[in-house]
VOSEPA-846541 format. One record per atom (N, C-alpha, C): x, y, z; residue in one letter. Coordinates in pm, whole numbers, padded with zeros to 5 digits, always signed. Atoms other than C-alpha are relative to their C-alpha. Layout:
XYZa ...
end
This chain:
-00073-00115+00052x +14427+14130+06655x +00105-00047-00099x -00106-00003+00114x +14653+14161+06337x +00162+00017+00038x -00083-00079-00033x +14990+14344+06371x -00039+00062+00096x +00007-00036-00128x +15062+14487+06677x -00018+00123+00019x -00015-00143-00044x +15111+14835+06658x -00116+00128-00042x +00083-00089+00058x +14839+15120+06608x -00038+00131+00065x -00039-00122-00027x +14781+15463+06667x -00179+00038+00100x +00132-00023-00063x +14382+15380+06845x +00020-00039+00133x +00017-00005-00130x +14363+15470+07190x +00138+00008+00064x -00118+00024-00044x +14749+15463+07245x +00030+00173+00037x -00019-00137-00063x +14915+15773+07438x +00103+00010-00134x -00103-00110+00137x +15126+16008+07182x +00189-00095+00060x -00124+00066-00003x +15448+15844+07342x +00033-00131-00134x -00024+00163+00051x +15370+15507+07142x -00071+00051-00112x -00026-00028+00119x +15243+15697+06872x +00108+00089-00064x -00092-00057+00005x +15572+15917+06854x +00084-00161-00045x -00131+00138-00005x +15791+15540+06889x -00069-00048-00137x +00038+00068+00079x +15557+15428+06612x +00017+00072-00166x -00011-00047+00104x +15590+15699+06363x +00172+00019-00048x -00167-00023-00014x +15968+15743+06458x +00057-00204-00140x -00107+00164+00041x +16008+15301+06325x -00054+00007-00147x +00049-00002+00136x +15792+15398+06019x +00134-00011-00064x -00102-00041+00097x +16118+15569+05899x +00135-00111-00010x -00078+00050-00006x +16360+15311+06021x -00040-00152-00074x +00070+00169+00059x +16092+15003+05835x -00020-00112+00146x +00043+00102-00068x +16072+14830+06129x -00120-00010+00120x +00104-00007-00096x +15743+14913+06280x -00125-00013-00115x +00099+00029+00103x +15396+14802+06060x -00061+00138-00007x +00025-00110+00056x +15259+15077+05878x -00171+00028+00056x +00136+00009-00069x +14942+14979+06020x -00058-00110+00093x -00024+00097-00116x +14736+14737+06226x -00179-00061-00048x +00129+00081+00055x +14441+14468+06165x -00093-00044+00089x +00099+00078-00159x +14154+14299+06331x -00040-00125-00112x +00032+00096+00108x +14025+13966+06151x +00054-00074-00057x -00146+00096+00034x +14386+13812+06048x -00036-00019-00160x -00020-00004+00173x +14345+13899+05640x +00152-00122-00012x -00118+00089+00074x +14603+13674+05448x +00075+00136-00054x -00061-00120+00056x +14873+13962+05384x +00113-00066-00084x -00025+00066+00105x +15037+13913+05060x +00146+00115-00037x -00062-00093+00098x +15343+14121+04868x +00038-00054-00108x -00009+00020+00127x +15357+14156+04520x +00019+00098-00079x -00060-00152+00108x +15570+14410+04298x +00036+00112+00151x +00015-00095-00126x +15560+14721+04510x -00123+00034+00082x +00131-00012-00041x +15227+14624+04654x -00018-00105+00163x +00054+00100-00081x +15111+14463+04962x -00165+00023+00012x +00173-00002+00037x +14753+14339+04963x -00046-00076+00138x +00069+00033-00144x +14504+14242+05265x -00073-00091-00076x +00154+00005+00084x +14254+13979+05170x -00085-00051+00102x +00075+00027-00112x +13990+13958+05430x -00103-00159-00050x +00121+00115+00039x +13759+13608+05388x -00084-00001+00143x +00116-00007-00081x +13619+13713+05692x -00031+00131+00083x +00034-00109-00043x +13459+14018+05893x +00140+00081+00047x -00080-00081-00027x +13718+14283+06027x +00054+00164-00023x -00019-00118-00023x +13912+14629+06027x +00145-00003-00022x -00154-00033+00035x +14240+14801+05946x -00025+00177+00050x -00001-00111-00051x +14363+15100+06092x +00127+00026-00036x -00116-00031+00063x +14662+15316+05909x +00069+00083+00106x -00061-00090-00020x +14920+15532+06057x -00013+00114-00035x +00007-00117+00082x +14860+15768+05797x -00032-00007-00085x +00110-00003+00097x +14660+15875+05534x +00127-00106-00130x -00088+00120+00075x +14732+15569+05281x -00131-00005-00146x +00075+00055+00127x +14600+15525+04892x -00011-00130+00017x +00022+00160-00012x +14426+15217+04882x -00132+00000-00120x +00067+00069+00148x +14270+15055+04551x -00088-00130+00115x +00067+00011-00081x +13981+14868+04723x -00092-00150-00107x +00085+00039+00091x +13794+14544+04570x -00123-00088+00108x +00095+00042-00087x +13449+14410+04725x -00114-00104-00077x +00074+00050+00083x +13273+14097+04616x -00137-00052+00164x +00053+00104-00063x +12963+13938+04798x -00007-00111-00008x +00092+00152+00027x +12779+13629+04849x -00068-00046-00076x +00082+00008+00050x +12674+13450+04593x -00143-00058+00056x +00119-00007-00007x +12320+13347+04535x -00027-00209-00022x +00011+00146+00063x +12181+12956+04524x -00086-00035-00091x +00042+00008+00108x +12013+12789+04293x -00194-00045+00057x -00015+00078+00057x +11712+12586+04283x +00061-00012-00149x -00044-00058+00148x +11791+12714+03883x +00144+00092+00034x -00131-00082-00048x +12159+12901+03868x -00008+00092+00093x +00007-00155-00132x +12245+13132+04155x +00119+00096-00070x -00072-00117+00044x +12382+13477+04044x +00110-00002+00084x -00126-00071-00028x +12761+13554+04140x -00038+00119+00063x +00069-00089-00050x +12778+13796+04385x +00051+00124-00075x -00020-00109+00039x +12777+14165+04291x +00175+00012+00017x -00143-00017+00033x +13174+14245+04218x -00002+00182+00020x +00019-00081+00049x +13272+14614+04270x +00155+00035+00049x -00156-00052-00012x +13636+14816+04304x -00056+00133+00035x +00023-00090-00019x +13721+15141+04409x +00156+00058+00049x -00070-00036-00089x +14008+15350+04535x +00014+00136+00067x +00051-00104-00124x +14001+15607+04862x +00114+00003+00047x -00124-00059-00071x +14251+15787+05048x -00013-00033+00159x +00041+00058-00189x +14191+15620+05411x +00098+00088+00063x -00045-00077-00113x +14280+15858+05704x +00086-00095+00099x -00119+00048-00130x +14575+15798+05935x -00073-00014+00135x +00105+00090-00121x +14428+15639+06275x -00099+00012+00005x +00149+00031+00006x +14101+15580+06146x -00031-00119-00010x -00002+00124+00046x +13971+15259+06175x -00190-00039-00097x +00134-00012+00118x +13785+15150+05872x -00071-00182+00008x +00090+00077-00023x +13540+14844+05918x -00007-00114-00147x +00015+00124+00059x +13535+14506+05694x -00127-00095-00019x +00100+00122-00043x +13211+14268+05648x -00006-00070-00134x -00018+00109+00041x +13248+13966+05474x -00133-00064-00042x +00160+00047-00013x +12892+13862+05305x +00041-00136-00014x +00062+00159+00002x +12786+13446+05334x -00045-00025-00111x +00125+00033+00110x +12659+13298+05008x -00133-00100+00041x +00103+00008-00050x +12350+13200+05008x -00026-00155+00012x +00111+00186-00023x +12117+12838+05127x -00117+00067-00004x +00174-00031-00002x +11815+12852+04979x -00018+00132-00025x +00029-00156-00019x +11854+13227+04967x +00096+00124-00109x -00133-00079+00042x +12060+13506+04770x +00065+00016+00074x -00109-00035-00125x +12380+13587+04919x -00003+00087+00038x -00020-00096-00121x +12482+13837+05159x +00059+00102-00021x -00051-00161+00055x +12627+14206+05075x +00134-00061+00100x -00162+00034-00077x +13006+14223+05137x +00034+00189+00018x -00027-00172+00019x +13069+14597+05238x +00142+00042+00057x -00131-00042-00070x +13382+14808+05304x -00023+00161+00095x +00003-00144-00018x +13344+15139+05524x +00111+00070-00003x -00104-00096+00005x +13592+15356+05399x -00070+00116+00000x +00046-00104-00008x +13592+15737+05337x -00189-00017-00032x +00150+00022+00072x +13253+15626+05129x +00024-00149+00039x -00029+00146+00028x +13125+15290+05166x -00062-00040-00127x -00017+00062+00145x +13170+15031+04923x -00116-00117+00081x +00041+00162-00043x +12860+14776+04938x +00000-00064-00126x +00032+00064+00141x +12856+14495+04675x -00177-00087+00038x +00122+00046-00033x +12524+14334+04671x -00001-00176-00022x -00043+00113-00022x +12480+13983+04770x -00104-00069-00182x +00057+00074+00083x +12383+13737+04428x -00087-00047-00020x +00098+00042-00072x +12054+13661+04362x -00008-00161-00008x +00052+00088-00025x +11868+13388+04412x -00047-00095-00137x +00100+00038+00077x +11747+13114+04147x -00120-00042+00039x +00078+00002+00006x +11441+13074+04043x -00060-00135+00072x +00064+00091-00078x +11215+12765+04221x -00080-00102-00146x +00024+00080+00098x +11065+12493+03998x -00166+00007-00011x +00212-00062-00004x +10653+12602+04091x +00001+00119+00030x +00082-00076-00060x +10442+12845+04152x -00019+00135-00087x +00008-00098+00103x +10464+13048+03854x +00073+00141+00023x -00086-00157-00009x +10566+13464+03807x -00037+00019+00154x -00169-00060+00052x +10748+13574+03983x +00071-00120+00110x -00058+00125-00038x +10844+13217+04212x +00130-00046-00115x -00072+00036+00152x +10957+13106+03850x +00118+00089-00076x -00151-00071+00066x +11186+13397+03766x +00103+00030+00068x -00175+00003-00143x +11555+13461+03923x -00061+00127+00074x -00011-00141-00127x +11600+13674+04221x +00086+00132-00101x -00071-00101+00055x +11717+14017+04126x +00120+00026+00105x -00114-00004-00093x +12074+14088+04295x +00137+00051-00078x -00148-00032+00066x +12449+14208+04250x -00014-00093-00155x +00044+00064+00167x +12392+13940+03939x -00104-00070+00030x +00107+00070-00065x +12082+13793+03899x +00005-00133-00028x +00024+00123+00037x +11970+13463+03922x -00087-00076-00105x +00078+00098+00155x +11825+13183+03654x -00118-00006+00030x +00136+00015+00050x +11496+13149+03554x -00052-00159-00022x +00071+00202-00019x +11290+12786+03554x -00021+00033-00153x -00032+00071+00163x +11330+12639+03188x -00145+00047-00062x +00126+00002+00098x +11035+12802+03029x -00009+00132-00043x -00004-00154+00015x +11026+13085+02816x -00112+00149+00077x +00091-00067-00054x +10780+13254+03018x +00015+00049+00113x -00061-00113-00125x +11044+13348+03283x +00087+00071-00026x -00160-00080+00030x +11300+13573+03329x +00137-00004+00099x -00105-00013-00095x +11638+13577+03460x +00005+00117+00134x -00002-00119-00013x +11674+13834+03716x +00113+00103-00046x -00101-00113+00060x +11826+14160+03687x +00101+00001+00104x -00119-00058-00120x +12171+14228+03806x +00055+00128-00029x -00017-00124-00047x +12335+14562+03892x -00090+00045+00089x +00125-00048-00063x +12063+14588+04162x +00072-00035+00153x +00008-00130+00127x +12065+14808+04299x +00159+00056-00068x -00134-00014+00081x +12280+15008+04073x +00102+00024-00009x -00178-00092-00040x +12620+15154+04066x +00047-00068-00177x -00176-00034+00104x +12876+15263+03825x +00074-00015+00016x -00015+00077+00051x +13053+15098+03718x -00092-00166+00025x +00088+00093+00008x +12777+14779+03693x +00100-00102+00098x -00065+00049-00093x +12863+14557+03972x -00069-00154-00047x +00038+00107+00055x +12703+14282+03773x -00124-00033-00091x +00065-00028+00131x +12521+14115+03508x -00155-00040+00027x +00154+00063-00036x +12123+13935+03474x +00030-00132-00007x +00026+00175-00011x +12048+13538+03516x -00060-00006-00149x +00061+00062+00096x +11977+13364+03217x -00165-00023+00020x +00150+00034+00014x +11611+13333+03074x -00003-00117-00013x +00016+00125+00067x +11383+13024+03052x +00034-00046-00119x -00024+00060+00147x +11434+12822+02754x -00101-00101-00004x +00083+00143+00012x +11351+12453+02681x -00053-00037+00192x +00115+00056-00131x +11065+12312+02960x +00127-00098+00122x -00009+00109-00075x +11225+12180+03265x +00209+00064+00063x -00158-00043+00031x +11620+12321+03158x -00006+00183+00047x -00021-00118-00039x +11648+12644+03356x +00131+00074-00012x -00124-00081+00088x +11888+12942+03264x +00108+00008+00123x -00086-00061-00073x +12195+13016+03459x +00027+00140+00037x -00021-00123-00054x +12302+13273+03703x +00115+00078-00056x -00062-00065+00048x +12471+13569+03590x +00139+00048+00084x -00142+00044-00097x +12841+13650+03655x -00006+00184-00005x -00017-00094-00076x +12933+13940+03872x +00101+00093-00043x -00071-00094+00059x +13140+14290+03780x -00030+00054-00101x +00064-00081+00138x +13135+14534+03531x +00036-00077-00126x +00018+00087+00090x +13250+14241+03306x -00085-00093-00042x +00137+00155-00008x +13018+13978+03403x -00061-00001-00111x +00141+00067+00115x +12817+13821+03160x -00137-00046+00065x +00117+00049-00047x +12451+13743+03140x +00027-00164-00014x -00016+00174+00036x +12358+13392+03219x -00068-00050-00119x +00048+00065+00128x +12304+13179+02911x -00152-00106+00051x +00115+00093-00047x +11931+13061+02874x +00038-00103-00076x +00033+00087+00056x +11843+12746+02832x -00100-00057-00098x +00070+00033+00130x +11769+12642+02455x +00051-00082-00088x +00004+00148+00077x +11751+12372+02186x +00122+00051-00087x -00103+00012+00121x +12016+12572+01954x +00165-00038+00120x -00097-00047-00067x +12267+12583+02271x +00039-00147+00076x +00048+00103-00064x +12166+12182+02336x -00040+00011+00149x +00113-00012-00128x +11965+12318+02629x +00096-00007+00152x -00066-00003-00042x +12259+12376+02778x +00012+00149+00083x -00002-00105-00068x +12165+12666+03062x +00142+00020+00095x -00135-00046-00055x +12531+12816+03152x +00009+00119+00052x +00014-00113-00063x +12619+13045+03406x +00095+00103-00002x -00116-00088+00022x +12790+13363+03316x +00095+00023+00045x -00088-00079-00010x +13094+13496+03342x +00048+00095+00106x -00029-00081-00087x +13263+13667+03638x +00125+00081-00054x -00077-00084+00029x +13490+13956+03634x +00123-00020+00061x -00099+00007-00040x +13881+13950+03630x +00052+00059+00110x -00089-00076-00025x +14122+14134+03886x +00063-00066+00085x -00159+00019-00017x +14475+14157+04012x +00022-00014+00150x -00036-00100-00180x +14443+14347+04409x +00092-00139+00062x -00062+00061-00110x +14518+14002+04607x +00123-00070-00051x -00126+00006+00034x +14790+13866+04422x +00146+00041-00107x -00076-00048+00099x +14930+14038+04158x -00023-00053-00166x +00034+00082+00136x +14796+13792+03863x -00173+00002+00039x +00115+00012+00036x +14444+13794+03736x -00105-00092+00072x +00092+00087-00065x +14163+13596+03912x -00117+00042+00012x +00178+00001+00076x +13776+13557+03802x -00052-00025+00105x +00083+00004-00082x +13560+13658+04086x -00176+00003-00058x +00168-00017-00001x +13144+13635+04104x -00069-00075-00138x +00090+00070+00162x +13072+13372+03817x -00151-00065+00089x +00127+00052+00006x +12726+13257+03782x -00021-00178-00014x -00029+00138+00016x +12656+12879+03874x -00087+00003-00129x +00073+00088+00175x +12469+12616+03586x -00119+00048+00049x +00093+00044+00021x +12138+12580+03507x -00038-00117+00047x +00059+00098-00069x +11848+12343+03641x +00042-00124-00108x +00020+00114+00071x +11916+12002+03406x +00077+00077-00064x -00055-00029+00128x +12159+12183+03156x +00095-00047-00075x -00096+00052+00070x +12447+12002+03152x +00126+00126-00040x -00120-00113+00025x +12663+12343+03096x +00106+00017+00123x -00092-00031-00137x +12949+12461+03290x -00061+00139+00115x -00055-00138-00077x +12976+12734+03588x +00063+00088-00033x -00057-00114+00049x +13060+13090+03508x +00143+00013+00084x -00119-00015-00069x +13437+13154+03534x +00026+00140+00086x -00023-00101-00100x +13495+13320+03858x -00077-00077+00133x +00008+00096-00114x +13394+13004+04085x -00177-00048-00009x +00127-00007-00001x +13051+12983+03964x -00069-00204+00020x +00028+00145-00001x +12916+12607+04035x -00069-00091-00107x +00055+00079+00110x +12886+12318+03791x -00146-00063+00089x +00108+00079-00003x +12568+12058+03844x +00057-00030+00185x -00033+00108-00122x +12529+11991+04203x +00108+00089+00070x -00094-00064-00070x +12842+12217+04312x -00022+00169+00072x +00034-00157-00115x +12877+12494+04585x +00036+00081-00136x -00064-00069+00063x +13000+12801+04444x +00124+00029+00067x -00078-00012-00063x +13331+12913+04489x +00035+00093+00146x +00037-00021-00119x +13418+12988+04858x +00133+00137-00037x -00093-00117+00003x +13599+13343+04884x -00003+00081-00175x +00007-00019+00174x +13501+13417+04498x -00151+00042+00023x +00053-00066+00024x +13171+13512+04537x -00106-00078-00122x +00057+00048+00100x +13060+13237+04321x -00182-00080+00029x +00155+00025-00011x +12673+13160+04236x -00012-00199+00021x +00034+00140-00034x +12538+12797+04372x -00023-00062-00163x +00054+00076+00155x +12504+12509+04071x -00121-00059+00004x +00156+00041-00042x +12139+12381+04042x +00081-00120-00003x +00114-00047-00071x +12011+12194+04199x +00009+00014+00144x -00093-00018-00167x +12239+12169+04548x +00068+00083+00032x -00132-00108-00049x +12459+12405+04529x -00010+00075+00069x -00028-00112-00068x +12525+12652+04796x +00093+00112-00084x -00048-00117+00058x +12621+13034+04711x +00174-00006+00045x -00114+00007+00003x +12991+13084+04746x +00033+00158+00103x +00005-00118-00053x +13096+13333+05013x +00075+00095-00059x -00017-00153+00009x +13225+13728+04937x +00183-00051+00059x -00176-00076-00050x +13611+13854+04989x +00004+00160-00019x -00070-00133+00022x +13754+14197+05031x +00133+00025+00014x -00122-00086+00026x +14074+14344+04932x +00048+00068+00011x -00087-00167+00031x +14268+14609+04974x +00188+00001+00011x -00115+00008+00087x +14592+14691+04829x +00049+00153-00009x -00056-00078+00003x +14828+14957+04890x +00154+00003-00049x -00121-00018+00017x +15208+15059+04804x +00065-00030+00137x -00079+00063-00158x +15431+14841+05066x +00079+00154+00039x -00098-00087-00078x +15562+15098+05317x +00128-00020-00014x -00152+00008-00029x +15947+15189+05322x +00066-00050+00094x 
end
């Protein structure tokens, strides 16, 4: 358990003592399960979950909401996981539910969802592509962003925003290119970039897109759901934890595995309200 005090299952006495310390500041405005890292910044305090859990308010509370998954591994770039935001008016002693997606081994990553009024799922990153067995072995997984494609123009990255949502919760994996030099995974959010294929004008340099900025957990900018490298490319990892040659992706970022070892990078969720009086 988080903070101590909450308004589930308690008799009206101890929710009377609890609404009474609201006013005096010295009773928590709410109450956790999962032990988030709780942060303040400006007139904000922020939750950031890196692993499964729940929050339960006193009272109906605006909350700006951000949800990344798991990225995706490689053998070829692994897609960043899907990135998405949102903000909901969460009900006073309701308790709203947390899950934390895994990036992926061997596999796309894992959906990171929030159940609020609506839930928020992001979709876990896909998968890269495999080095045999032709279509569709050979082309990225489709996912929150998709994954890279095996070095030959005759694959494709997959698609990301899958499935879809509005605002795009992420981008596609780089296409084949030059034989052998597979494309990178694509970076996650409605910013994300596609992953860069691998080709002779780019020195065959398959790079993995671009993840999307935001503020919720500390108040300054930070690049969630990049897309790791390419198979042989020699390029960097998409900024937002995405993995160079050989490297995980970033852990709590959401970032895509680097070919040809890399593990996916697990999911975070956020949420971020106006610090109580």
């Amino acid at each position: 358990m988080g903070l101590r005090y909450g308004a589930r299952s308690r008799p009206a006495t101890m929710v009377s003592t609890w609404l009474n310390g609201l006013v005096s500041g010295t009773v928590p405005a709410y109450e956790t399960t999962g032990s988030p890292t709780v942060r303040t910044h400006g007139s904000y305090t922020s939750l950031e979950y890196t692993g499964s859990g729940s929050i339960t308010f006193v009272a109906n509370t605006s909350t700006a909401i951000l949800v990344v998954a798991g990225g995706g591994s490689p053998i070829y770039g692994g897609g960043g996981g899907g990135m998405r935001t949102a903000t909901q008016t969460l009900v006073g002693t309701t308790t709203y539910n947390v899950t934390v997606g895994a990036g992926g081994y061997s596999s796309s990553g894992v959906d990171s969802t929030f159940a609020g009024t609506s839930t928020i799922t992001a979709a876990g990153g896909g998968k890269g592509a495999t080095s045999s067995g032709g279509s569709p072995a050979q082309d990225g997984v489709a996912g929150g962003s998709g994954g890279g494609a095996y070095g030959s123009a005759s694959y494709t990255g997959g698609a990301g925003n899958t499935p879809s949502t509005s605002p795009s919760q992420g981008a596609a994996g780089g296409d084949g290119g030059t034989a052998t030099r597979g494309g990178g995974g694509g970076g996650g959010g409605a910013s994300g970039t596609v992953g860069i294929a691998s080709v002779t004008a780019l020195g065959n340099r398959g790079g993995g897109g671009d993840g999307t900025q935001n503020d919720y957990a500390t108040g300054s900018n930070i690049y969630y759901a990049g897309g790791g490298v390419g198979y042989s490319a020699g390029g960097d990892g998409g900024e937002g934890g995405g993995g160079d040659t050989n490297a995980h992706g970033g852990t709590n970022l959401g970032g895509g595995g680097g070919s040809t070892n890399g593990n996916g990078g697990s999911g975070v969720v956020v949420l971020r309200f106006t610090t109580p009086a």
